[in-house]
C-alpha positions, 0 to 999 in steps of 0.5 A, spaced: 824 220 418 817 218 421 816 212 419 813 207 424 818 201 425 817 194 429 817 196 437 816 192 443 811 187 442 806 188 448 805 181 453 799 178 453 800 170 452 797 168 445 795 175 443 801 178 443 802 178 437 796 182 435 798 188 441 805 189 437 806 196 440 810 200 435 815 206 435 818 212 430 824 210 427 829 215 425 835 214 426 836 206 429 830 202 431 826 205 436 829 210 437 822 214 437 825 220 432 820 224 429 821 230 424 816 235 423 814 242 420 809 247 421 809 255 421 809 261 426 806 267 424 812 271 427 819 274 423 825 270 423 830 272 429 832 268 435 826 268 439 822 265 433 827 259 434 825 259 440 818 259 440 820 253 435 823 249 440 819 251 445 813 249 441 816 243 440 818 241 447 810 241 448 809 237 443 812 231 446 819 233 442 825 233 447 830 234 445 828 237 440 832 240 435 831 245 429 834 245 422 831 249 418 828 255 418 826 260 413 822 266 413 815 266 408 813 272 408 812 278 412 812 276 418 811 269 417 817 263 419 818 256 417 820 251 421 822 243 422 824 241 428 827 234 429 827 229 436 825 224 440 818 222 442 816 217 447 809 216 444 807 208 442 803 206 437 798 200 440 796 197 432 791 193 435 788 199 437 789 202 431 782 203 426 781 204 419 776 203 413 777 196 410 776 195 403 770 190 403 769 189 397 774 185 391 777 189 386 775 187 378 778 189 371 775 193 366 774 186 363 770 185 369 766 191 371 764 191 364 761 183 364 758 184 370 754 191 369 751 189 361 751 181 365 746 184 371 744 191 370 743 189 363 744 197 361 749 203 362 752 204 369 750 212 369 756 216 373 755 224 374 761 227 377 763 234 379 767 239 384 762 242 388 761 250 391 768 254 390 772 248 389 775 249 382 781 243 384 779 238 378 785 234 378 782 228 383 775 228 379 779 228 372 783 222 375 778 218 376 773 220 370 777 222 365 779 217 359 786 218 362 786 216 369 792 216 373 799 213 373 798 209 367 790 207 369 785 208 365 778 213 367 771 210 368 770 214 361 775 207 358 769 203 362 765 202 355 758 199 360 760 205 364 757 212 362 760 218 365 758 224 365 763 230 369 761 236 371 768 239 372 769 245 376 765 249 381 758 247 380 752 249 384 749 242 389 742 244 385 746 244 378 749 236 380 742 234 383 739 237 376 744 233 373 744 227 376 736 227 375 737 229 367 742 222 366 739 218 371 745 217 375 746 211 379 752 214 382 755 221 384 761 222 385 764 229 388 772 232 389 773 236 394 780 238 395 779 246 398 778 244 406 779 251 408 775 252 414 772 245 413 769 247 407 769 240 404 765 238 409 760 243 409 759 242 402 758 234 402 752 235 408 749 241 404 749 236 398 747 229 402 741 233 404 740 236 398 739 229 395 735 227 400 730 233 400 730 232 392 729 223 391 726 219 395 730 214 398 728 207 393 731 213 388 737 217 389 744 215 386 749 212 391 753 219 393 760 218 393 765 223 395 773 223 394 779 227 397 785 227 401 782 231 407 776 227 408 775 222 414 773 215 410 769 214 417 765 219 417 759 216 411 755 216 416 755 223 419 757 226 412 750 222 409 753 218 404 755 212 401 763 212 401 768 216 402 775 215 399 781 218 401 788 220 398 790 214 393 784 212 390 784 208 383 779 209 377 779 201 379 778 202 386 772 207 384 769 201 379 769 195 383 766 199 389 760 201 383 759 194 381 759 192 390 753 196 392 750 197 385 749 190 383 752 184 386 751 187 394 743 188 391 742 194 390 741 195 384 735 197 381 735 195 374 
């Protein structure tokens, strides 16, 4: 119920089009209804309700309307409220991280990398800190892949070389050392307290402080928290967020490691 439908389109004479602002949909288009859920530290009674509402309403939810709530634990309630928003969206305004790069086959990747690099493409991944979530990670290297596409392990010119769970910053840029590693890719999925952050700069820098620069792989971290904008800051290369294909991953390596240049053969 919060997905975004076709508004009114701003004026602006030619580029118009290219300012088209946009409201929730809900129940008829534009009618700006929005569904969301979120939990109270407080137990489940009348006053929890409203303190819903209430939270709601100074949301820029007016009506708003609760239909469900459930207690979670002691002391804890789960709410969803529904209503109306008088918020727009302006898509012109609205800015994401393009892919810049074209997306290749296997049969591809594999030409391109025995073609220019004229050897294997060393991959190292892990789950760095405590972070003991390999599903990402396991998705993108493993053989299996995900949603009937194939790992970089599938990648015969690629090799890959998986951690797993759970590994020291020190233990990754031993082993990036060890395979001559062209690339490090790195999950992080727990983002409690922005540990995810915390851990891909203790990383960046730690690679930094260990390769000097002609030398370092191209640091690559993935998972559903991370702002794909933030390379800079964070010190690395890419970062790629929720969705992210195996081919994706592949096609960015043969971009920056050897057809944007950068390879060092």
């Amino acid at each position: 119920m919060t997905a975004v439908e076709a508004g009114a389109v701003a004026p602006g004479g030619a580029d118009g089009a290219a300012k088209k602002i946009v409201r929730p949909y809900g129940d008829t288009t534009g009618d700006g209804m929005v569904q969301v859920s979120f939990t109270l530290p407080v137990p489940h009674d009348k006053r929890a309700e409203g303190a819903a509402v209430q939270l709601a309403n100074r949301m820029g939810i007016d009506p708003a309307m609760l239909v469900h709530a459930k207690p979670i634990g002691e002391g804890f309630t789960f709410f969803v409220v529904y209503g109306r928003v008088n918020h727009l969206v302006d898509l012109a305004a609205v800015q994401v991280v393009e892919r810049d790069f074209p997306l290749l086959s296997a049969k591809e990747v594999n030409a391109v990398v025995k073609q220019r690099l004229r050897r294997k493409l060393s991959v190292v991944g892990a789950c760095i800190g405590t972070d003991a979530h390999t599903v990402g990670i396991d998705a993108i290297l493993n053989v299996k892949g995900i949603a009937g596409e194939k790992g970089l392990e599938y990648y015969r010119e690629l090799k890959v070389t998986n951690l797993g769970a759970q590994v020291s910053v020190p233990e990754l840029v031993e082993a990036a050392r060890v395979e001559k590693a062209d690339a490090v890719l790195v999950s992080q999925v727990v983002t409690q307290r922005d540990a995810h952050l915390h851990n891909t700069r203790e990383m960046s820098a730690a690679f930094r402080e260990a390769m000097p620069a002609g030398k370092r792989p191209l640091l690559i971290v993935g998972g559903p928290r991370f702002d794909e904008s933030m390379t800079g800051e964070l010190g690395v290369d890419r970062i790629f967020g929720r969705g992210t294909t195996p081919g994706e991953v592949a096609s960015y390596l043969v971009h920056a490691l050897i057809t944007n240049k950068k390879a060092t053969a």
